[in-house]
C-alpha positions in Angstrom: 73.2 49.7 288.2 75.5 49.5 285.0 74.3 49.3 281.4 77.4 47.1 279.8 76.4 49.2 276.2 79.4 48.1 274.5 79.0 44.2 275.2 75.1 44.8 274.4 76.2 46.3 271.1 78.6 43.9 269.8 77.9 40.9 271.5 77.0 38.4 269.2 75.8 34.6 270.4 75.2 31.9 268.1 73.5 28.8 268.2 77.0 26.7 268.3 78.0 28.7 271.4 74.8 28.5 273.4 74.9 24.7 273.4 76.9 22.8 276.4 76.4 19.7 274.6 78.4 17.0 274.4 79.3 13.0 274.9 82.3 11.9 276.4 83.7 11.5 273.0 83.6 13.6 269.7 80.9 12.2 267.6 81.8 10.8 264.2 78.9 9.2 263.5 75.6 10.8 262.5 73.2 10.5 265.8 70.0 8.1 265.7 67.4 8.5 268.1 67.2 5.9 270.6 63.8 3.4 271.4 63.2 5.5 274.7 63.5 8.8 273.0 60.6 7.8 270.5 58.8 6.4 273.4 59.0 9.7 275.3 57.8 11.5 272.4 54.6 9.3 271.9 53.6 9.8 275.4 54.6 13.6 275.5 52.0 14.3 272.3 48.8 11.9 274.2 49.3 14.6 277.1 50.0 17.5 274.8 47.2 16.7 272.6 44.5 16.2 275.1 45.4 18.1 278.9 47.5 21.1 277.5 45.6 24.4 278.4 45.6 25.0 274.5 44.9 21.4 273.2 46.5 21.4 269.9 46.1 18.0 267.3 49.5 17.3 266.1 48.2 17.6 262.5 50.3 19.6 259.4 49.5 22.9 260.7 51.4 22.0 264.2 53.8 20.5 262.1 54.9 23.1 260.3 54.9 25.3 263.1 57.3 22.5 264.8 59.7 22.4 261.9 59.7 26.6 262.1 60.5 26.3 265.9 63.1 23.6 265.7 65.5 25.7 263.1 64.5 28.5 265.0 66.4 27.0 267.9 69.4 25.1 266.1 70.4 28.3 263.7 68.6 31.5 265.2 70.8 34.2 263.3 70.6 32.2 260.1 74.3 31.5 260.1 75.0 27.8 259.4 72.2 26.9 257.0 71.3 28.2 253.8 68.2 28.4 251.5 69.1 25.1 249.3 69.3 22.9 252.9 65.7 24.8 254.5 64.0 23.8 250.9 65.6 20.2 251.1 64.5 19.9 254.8 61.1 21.2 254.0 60.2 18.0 252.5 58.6 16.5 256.2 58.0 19.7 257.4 54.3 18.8 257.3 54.8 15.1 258.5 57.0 15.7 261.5 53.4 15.0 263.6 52.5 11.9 261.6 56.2 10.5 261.7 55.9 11.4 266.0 52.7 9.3 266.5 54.5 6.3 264.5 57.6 6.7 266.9 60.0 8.0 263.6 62.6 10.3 265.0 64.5 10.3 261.9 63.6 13.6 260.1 64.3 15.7 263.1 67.5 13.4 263.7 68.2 14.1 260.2 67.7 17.8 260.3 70.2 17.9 263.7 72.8 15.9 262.1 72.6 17.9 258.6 72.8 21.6 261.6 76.1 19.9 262.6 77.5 19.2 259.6 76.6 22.9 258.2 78.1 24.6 261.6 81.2 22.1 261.6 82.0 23.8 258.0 80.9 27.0 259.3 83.6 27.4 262.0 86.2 25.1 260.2 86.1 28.2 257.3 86.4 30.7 259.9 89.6 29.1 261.1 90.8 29.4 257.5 90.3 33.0 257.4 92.5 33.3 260.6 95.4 32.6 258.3 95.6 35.6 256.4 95.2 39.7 257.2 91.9 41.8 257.0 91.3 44.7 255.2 90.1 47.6 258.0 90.3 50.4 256.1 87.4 48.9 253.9 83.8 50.7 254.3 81.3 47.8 254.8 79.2 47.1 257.6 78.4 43.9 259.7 74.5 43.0 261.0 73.9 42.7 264.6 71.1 40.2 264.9 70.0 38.1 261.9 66.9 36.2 262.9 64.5 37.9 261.2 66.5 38.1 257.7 66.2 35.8 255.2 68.5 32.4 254.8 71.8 32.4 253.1 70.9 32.2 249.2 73.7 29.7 248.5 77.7 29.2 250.0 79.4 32.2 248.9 76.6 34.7 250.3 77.2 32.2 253.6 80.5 32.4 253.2 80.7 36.7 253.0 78.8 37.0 256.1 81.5 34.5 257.6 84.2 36.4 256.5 82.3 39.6 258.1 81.9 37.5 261.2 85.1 36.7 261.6 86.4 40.4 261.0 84.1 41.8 263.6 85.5 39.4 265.7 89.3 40.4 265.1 88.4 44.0 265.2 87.0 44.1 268.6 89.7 42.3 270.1 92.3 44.9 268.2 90.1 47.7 269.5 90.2 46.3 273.2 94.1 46.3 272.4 95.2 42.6 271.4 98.2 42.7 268.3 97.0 40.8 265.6 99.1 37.6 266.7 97.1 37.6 270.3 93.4 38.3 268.0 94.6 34.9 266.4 95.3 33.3 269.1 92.0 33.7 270.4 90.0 33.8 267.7 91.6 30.2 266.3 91.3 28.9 270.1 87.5 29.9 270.0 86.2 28.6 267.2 88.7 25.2 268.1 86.0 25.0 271.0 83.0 26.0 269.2 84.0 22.6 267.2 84.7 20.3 270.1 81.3 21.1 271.7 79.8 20.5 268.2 81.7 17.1 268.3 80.4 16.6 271.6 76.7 16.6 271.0 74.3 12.8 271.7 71.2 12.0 271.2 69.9 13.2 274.2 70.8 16.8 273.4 69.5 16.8 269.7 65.9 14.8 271.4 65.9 17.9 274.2 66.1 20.3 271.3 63.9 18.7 269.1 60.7 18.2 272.0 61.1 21.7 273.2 60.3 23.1 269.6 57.2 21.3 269.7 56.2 22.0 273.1 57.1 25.8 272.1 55.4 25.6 268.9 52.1 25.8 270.8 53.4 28.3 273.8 56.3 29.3 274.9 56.2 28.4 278.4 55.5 24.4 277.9 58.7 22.8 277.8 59.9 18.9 277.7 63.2 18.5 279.8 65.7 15.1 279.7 65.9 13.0 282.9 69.3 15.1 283.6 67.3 18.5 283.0 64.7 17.8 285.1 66.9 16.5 287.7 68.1 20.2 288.0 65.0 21.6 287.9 64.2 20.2 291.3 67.6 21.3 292.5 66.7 24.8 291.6 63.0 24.2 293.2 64.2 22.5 296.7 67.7 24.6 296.6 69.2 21.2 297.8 71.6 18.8 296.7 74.0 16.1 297.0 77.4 16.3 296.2 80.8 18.2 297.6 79.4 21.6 297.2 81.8 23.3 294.2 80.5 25.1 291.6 81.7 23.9 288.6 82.9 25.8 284.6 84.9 24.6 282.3 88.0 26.5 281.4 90.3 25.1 278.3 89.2 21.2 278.7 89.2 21.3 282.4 86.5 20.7 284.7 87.2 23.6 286.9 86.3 24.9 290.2 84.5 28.3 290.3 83.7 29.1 293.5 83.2 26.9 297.0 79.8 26.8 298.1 80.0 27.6 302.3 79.6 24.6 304.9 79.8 21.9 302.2 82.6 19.3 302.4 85.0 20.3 299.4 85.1 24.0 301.3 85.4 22.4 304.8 88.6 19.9 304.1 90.4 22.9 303.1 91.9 21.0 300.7 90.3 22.9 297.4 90.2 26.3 296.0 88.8 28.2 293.2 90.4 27.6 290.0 91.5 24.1 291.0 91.2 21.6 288.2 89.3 18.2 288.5 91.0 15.7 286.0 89.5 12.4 287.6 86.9 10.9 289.3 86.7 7.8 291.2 83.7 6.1 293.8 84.4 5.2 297.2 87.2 4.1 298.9 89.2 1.9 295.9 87.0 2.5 293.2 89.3 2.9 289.3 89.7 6.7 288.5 87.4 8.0 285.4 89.4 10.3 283.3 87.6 13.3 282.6 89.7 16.0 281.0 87.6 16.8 277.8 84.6 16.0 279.4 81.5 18.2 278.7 80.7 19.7 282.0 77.2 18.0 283.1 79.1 14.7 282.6 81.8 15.4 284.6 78.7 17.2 287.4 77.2 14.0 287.1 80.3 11.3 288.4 81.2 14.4 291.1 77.1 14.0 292.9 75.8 10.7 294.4 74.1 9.6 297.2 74.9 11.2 300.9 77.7 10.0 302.7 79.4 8.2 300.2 83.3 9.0 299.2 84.2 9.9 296.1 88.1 10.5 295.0 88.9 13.7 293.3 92.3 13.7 291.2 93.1 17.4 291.2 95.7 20.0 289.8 95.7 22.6 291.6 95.0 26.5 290.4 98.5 27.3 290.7 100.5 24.2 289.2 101.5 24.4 285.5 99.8 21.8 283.1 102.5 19.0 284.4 102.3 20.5 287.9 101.7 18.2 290.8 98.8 16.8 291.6 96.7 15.7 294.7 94.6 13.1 295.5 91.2 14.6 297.7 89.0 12.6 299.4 85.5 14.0 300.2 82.2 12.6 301.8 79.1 13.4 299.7 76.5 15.7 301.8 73.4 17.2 301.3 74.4 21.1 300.1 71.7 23.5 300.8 72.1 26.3 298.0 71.9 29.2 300.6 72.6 32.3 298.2 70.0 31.3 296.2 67.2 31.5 299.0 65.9 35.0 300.3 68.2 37.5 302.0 67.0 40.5 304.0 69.1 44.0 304.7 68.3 46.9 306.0 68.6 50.4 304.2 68.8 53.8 305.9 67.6 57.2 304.8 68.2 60.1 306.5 66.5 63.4 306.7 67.1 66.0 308.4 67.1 64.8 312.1 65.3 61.8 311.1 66.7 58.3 310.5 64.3 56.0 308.3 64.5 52.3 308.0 63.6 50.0 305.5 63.7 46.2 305.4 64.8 45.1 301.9 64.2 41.1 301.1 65.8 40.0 298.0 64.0 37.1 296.1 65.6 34.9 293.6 62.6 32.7 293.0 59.5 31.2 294.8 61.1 28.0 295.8 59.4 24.8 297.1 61.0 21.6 298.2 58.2 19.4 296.9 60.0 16.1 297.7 60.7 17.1 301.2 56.8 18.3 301.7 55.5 15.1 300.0 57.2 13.0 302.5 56.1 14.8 305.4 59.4 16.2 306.0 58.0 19.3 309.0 60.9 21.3 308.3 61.0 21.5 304.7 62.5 24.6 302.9 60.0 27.5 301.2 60.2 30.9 300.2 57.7 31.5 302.7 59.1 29.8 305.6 62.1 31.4 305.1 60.7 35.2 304.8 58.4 34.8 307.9 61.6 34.4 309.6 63.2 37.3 307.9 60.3 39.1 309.1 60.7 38.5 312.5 63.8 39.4 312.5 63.2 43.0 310.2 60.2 43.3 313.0 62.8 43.1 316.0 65.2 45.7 314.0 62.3 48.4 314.3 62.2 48.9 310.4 60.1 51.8 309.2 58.8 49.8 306.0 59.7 46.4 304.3 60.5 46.6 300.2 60.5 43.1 298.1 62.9 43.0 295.7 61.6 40.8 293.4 63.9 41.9 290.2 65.0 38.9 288.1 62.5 36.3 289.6 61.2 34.3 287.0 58.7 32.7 289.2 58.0 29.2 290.9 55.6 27.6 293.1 52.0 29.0 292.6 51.4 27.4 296.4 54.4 29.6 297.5 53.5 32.5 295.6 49.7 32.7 297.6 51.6 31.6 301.1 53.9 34.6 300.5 51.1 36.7 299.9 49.5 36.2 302.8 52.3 37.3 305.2 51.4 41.1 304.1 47.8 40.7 303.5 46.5 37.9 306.1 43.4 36.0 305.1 42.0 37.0 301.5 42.1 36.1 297.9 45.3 36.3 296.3 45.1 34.8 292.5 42.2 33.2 290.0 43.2 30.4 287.8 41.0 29.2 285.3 41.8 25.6 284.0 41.1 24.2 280.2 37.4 23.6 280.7 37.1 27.4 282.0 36.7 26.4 285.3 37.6 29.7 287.8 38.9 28.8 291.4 39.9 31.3 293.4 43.1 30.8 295.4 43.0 32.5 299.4 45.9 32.8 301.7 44.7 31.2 304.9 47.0 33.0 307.0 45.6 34.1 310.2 46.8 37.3 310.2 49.4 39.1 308.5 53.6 38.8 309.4 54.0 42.5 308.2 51.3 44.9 307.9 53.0 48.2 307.7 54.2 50.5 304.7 54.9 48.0 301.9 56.3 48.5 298.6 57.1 45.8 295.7 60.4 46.5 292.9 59.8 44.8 289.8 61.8 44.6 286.4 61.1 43.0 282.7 62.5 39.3 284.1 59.7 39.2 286.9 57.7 36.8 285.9 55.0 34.4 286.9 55.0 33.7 290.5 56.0 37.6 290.6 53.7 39.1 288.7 51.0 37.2 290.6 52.8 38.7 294.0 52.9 42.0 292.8 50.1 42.2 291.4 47.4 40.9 294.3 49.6 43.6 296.3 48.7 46.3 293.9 45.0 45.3 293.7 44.8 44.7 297.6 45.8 48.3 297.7 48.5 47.0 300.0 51.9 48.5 298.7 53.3 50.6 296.4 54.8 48.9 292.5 58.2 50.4 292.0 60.4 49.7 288.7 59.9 48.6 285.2 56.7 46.7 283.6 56.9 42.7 284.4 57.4 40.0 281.9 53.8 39.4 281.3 53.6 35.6 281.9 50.1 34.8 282.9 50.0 31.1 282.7 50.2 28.2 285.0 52.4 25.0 284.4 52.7 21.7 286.0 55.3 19.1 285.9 54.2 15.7 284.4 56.7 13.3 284.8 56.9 11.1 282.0 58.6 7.6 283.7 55.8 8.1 286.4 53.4 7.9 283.9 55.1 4.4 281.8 55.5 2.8 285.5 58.8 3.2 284.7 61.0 3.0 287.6 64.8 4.0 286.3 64.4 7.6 284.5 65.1 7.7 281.3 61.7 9.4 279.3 62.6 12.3 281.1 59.2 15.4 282.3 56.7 17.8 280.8 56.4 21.5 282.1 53.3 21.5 280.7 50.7 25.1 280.9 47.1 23.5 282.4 45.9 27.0 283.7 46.3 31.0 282.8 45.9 32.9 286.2 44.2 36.4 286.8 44.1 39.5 289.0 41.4 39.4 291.4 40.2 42.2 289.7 39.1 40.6 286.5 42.2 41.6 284.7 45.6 39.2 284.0 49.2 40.1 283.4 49.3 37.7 280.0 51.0 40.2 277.5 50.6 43.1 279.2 52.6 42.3 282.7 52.2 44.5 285.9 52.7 48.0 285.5 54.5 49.7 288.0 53.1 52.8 290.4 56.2 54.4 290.4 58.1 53.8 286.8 62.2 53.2 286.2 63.5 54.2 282.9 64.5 50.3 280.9 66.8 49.0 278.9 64.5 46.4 277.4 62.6 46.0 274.4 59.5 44.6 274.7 59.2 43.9 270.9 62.3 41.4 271.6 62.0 40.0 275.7 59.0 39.5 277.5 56.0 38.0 276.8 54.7 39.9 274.0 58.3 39.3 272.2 56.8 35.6 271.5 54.5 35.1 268.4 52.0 32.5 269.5 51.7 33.7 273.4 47.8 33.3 274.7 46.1 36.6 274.3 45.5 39.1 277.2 41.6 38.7 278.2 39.8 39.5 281.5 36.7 37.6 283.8 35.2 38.8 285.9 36.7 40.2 289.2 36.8 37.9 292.6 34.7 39.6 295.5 37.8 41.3 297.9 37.7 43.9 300.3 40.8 46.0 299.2 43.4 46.6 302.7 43.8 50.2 301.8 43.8 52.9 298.9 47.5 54.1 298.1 45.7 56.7 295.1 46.5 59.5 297.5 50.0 59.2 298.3 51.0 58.2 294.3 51.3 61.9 293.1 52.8 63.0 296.0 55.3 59.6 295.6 55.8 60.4 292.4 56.3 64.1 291.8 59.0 63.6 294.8 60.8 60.7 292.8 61.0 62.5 289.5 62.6 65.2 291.3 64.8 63.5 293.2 66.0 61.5 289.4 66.2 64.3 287.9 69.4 65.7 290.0 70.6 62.2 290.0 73.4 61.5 287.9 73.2 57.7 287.9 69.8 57.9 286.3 71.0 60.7 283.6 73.4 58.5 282.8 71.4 55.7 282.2 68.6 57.6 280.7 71.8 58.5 278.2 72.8 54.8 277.7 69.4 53.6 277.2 68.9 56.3 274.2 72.1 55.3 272.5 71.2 52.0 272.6 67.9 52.2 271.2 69.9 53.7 268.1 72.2 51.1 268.1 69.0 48.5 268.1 67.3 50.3 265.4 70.3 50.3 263.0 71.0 46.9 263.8 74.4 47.5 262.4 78.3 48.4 263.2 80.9 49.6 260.7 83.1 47.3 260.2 86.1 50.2 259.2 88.6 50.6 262.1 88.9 54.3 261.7 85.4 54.7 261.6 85.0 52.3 265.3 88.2 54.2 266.8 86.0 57.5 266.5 82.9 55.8 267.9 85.1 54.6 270.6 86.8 57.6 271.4 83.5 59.5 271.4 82.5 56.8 274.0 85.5 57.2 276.0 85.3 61.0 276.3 82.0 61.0 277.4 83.3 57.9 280.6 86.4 60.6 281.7 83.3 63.8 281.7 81.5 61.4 284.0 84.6 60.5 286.2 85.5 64.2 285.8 82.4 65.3 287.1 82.4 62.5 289.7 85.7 63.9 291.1 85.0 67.3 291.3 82.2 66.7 293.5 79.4 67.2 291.3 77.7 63.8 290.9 78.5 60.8 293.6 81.2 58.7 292.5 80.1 55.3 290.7 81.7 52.5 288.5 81.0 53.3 285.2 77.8 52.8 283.9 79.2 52.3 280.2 82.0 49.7 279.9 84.4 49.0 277.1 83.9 45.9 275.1 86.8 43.4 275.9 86.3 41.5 272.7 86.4 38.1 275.0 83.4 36.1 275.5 82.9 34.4 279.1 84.8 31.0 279.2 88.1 33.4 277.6 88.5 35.4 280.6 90.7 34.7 283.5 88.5 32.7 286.1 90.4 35.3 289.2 89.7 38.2 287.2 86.0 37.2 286.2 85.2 36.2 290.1 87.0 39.7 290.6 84.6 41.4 288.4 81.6 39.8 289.7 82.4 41.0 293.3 83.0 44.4 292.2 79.6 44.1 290.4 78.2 42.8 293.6 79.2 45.8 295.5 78.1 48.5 292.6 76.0 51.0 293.5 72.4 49.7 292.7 70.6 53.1 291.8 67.7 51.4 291.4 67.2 49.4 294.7 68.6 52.8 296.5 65.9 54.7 294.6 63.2 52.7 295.6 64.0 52.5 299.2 63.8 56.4 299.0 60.7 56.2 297.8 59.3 54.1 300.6 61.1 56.4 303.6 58.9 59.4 301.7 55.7 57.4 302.1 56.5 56.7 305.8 57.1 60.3 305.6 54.0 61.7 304.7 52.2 59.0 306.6 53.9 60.4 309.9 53.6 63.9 308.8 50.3 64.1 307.6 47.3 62.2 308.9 44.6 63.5 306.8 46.4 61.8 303.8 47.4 58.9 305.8 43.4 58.5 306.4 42.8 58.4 302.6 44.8 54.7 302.9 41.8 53.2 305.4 39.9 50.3 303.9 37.4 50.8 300.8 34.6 49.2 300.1 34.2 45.9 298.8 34.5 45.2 294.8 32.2 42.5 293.8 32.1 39.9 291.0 29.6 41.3 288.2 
């Protein structure tokens, strides 16, 4: 586990860099919405307004909240608008509802255009300031995050915290080691492409923006997402597509391949690699190749997919040609691609000691997927998280594993179906979840498995970015008794959404109004108590690098409030009460020798500092100290590493490169991924540990092992 405290520190995202928007073409004209766009908005606030779990009228009070939302999301650090354009704007921030129900698009179309005009200047001044040198020597200091300061008074205060922009910028690229003619280079070539994604941006994107403040504006987990968008979505949910099976980026105006996805055709002609560049596209056999250098990338996804077993014609330069290099022509058959690394994986993990050899069956989950088109249609062998990890199972089962851990660490959730199906492969038949609908209705959701797939030692790791689905995993395992919660406290999303898809609704037959997410239910333990707000907590607790104030459900100001009902009547499967202090007087030990938690316990201090000042010098004499400070304490680490007295590791700090994502080399990135890939995971290796010791003292010691028989029944009040 590495905590990258330097690119925490300094990185610094705005709302110009976060959006991959863009038309083919840059836009020159102010954007208007389109008749479907209103259309879609109408429909969006009937369901809203009436089957939302949280029914809100789209009166002032919403509207304003809207407004709030929408800036919120075009200029979070306050860095393209200033005070004179929010009291201009502020004129319909009251009549944004009213303007909706009449199908008027035009103030938020208004307010987008006015954001791109602001962040156009923005970026076009910082190119200016490229031009001449910077003062380092200079005692001033530059603000990490701005979003809960106040607006720009006028241009020259926006302009000063430009100019401070810009020289934290330069300065981190001249500490990572660039001359001051290679920090131009970049820095002029960054904000060039800031501006061509800004000229990029249609209607679509500045709609998708717009919808999703007012879905957020009453909770943050209702969302509206463009026919494209939602296309994805079920991409993600069925892990299937159709298409040639590259991953795609865009380096320097080229659509450009990242990586080869196994089995699918580009991989199999053996005619493409990574870092290949795609400059056309043409359909079928003789159809007229589409440019598409300068494309925005989802454009350019879009023309590459179609329909199985059709050709399309790839015009290619390959990784290794110069810009006037040769190139080829490739043909490829489109085929369904089944997204295999995103579907559950299982290893197995050995401790030793002494004499004994323990084994414990780790399954990674990226999310509770759910091919719902495949199950709608009947389709016997369609893919689920479930179906997959009863086969991983059977599989861990014929491997003689000790104990089976679920990594569930970054798994924002999915399918509620999938989530009570998964259950029951560890605790059989029982109740899993309640979910109470908008007219307070409870029904209590079973698992109707037969008997359980695994029904030994058992234990769940959890972080802050396991969510939903997970939480509702993790926490019928804790209340079942059933295993043991290991890791950090859970995002604290206790709320159930549906998809509502908004052509479906119009009879509309070629998608263009685009889908709801839209909350209809908040879920809760069966014992009464939900994880809204508060999340699971863990058994076993990791030190975390998150703030809770600032991700996680109690980060957002209009989440639903914790509550309880009352509990569901379950017979827990065991009582784990006795083994805990045992478990966890043996894992503080064990941390406390550990280096690679010191470390980290270390990292996470400085960083809180760093948070609480909010704040870097912006002095190069002053940053070279803070650096070198930094780097002395890396070479005690490595020191200590070689000399035998702590295991060696990559670093758990790493240097700030200056660069942000898209500027790195593509081989060296991919590089660095695989290298992170193989890092030593203290956390997952921790965990396992702690699930050999409770096969341990379950072996070893049968009175305690007793104390984990069944309990009596808990009972609704």
């Amino acid at each position: 586990m590495k905590l990258k405290i330097w690119g925490l520190i300094f990185a610094f995202v705005t709302a110009a860099q976060s959006l991959s928007l863009a038309a083919n073409q840059p836009t020159s004209e102010p954007l208007t919405p389109r008749a479907q766009e209103a259309r879609a908005a109408h429909m969006a606030a009937e369901l809203l307004s009436r089957y939302h779990y949280k029914p809100m009228p789209l009166d002032d009070a919403l509207s304003g909240r809207i407004f709030d939302q929408y800036l919120k999301a075009l200029d979070p650090e306050k860095v393209f608008f200033v005070q004179s354009d929010i009291d201009q704007l502020a004129e319909r921030r009251t009549k944004l509802g009213s303007d909706m129900v009449r199908d008027d698009l035009s103030a938020p179309f208004a307010i987008f255009n006015l954001y791109v005009k602001r962040a156009t200047e923005r970026l076009t001044y910082a190119r200016t300031l490229l031009k001449s040198g910077i003062d380092f020597q200079k005692s001033e200091n530059y603000q990490l995050t701005r979003n809960k300061q106040a607006w720009s008074k006028d241009e020259a205060d926006v302009r000063e915290l430009w100019r401070k922009r810009v020289k934290s910028d330069w300065l981190r690229l001249r500490l990572a080691g660039k001359d001051d003619k290679a920090v131009v280079d970049v820095l002029d070539k960054r904000y060039a492409n800031m501006l061509k994604r800004m000229g990029r941006v249609n209607s679509e994107d500045a709609f998708q923006i717009y919808m999703n403040a007012y879905t957020t504006a009453i909770e943050p987990h209702t969302n509206y997402m463009a026919p494209r968008t939602a296309a994805n979505f079920d991409i993600s949910m069925s892990l299937s597509l159709v298409g040639i099976g590259a991953v795609l980026t865009e380096v320097d105006d080229y659509t450009t391949i990242r990586e080869l996805v196994p089995g699918g055709p580009a991989i199999l002609s053996g005619q493409l690699s990574a870092g290949d560049r795609i400059l056309g596209v043409a359909q079928g056999e003789n159809g007229s190749m589409t440019d598409i250098m300068g494309n925005r990338l989802d454009d350019s996804v879009a023309l590459i997919r179609g329909a199985p077993d059709t050709v399309v014609r790839l015009d290619v330069l390959p990784a290794a040609a110069g810009p006037d290099g040769k190139h080829k022509l490739v043909t490829l058959v489109r085929k369904p691609i089944s997204l295999k690394e995103q579907a559950a994986k299982s290893s197995v993990q050995e401790v030793s000691d002494g004499k004994v050899t323990r084994k414990v069956g780790v399954i990674t989950l990226p999310s509770f997927y759910e091919d719902f088109a495949a199950k709608q249609r009947g389709d016997k062998a369609y893919k689920s998280v479930s179906r997959d990890v009863a086969q991983l199972l059977a599989e861990l089962k014929s491997q003689k594993v000790d104990s089976i851990l679920v990594d569930l660490r970054n798994n924002g959730g999915g399918s509620l179906v999938e989530a009570v199906d998964f259950t029951g492969l560890f605790i059989g038949k029982g109740p899993v979840v309640q979910v109470r609908s908008a007219n307070g209705r409870v029904t209590l959701e079973q698992s109707e498995q037969a008997s359980a797939a695994w029904d030994g030692p058992l234990g769940v790791l959890i972080n802050r970015s396991s969510a939903s689905a997970s939480e509702i995993f993790a926490a019928a395992i804790q209340d079942h008794g059933r295993g043991v919660i290991i890791g950090e406290p859970s995002f604290g999303k206790g709320t159930v959404q549906t998809m509502v898809d908004l052509d479906r609704v119009a009879n509309n037959k070629t998608p263009q109004f685009g889908e709801l997410k839209m909350t209809i239910a908040q879920f809760f333990r069966i014992n009464g108590g939900t994880t809204q707000l508060r999340g699971v907590m863990p058994d076993i607790s990791f030190p975390s690098s998150f703030d809770a104030g600032e991700f996680g459900e109690s980060s957002f100001d209009n989440a639903l409030a914790w509550t309880q009902i009352k509990p569901a009547s379950y017979k827990p499967k065991a009582d784990l009460q006795g083994l805990l202090p045992t478990l966890t007087a043996r894992h503080d030990a064990r941390i406390q020798k550990d280096k690679g938690f010191q470390y980290l316990l270390e990292d996470i201090a400085e960083l809180n500092v760093q948070r609480k000042r909010n704040e870097i010098s912006l002095n190069e004499a002053v940053r070279r100290k803070e650096l070198a400070t930094q780097e002395a304490r890396l070479a005690a680490r490595k020191m200590a590493a070689v000399s035998g007295k702590s295991e060696p590791a990559r670093d758990v700090v790493q240097r700030d490169d200056g660069l942000q994502a898209d500027e790195r080399n593509l081989a060296t990135e991919l590089a660095e991924e695989k290298a992170r890939k193989n890092d030593k995971d203290i956390f997952l290796i921790e965990a396992v540990q702690v699930l050999a010791d409770e096969v341990a003292l379950r072996q070893s010691n049968l009175n305690l092992a007793s104390r984990t028989k069944p309990v009596s029944a808990v009972t609704a009040q």
